[in-house]
C-alpha positions as CSV (number, residue, x, y, z in Angstrom):
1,X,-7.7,11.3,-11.8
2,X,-8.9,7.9,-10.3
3,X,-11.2,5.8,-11.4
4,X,-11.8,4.4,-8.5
5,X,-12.0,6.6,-5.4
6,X,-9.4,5.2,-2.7
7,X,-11.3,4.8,0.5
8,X,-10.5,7.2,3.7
9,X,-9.6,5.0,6.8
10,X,-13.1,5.7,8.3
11,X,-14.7,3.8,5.3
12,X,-13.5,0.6,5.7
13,X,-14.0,-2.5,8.0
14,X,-12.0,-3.2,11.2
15,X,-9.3,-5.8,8.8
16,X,-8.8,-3.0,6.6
17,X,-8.5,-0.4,9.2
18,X,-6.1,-2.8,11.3
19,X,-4.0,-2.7,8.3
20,X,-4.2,1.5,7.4
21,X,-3.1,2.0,10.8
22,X,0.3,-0.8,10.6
23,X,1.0,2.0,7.6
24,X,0.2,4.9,9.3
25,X,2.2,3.6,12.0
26,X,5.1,2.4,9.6
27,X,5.1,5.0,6.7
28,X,2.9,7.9,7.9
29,X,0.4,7.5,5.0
30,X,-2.2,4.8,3.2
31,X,-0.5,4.6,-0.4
32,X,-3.6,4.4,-2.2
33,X,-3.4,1.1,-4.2
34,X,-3.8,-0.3,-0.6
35,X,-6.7,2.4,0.0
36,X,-8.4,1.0,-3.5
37,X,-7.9,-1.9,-2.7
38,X,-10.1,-1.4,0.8
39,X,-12.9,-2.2,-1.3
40,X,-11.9,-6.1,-2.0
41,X,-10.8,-6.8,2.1
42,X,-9.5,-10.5,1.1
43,X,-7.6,-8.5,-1.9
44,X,-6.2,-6.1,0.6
45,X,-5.3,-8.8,3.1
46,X,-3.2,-10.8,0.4
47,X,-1.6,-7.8,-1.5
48,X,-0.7,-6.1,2.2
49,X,0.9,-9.8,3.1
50,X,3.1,-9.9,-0.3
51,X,4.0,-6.3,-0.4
52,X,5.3,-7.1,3.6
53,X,7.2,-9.9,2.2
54,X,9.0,-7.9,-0.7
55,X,10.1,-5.2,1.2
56,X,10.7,-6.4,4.6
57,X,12.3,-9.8,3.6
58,X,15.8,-10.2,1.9
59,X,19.3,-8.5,2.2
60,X,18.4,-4.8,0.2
61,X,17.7,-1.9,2.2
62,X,13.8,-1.4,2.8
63,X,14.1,2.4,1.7
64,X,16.3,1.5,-1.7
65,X,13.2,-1.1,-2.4
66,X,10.6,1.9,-2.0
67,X,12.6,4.3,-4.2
68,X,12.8,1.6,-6.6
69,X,9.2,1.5,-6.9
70,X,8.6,5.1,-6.7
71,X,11.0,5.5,-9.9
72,X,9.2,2.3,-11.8
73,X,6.3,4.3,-11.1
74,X,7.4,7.4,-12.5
75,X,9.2,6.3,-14.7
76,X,5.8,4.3,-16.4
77,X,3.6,7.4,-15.8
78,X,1.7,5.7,-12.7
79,X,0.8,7.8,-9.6
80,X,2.7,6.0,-6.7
């Protein structure tokens, strides 16, 4: 249950919806920490840039990095 209702894509301003559609695009889905955090756009902005910079930077695989945090997630009872 969330405490905080993640926003659909037609809820949110066009900087937030620019960024739903790059995941859309990229992923298929919103995860929704980014959807949640539609409600702070500067939050969204920033978090969107560093999660980019994680994942698309360095010399692991992209998919290895997201089943990283899919099992960190898990594995501290968090819903990914």
């Amino acid at each position: 249950m969330h405490r905080i209702r993640p926003l659909e894509p037609n809820e949110v301003d066009k900087e937030a919806r620019d960024i739903f559609d790059d995941f859309l695009k990229e992923r298929g889905n919103i995860p929704n920490m980014f959807r949640t955090l539609a409600y702070r756009p500067k939050l969204l902005r920033t978090a969107f840039d560093h999660f980019r910079a994680i994942l698309k930077t360095g010399t692991v695989d992209f998919k290895l990095k997201e089943m990283i945090a899919v099992r960190v997630s898990q594995m501290n009872d968090c819903g990914y």
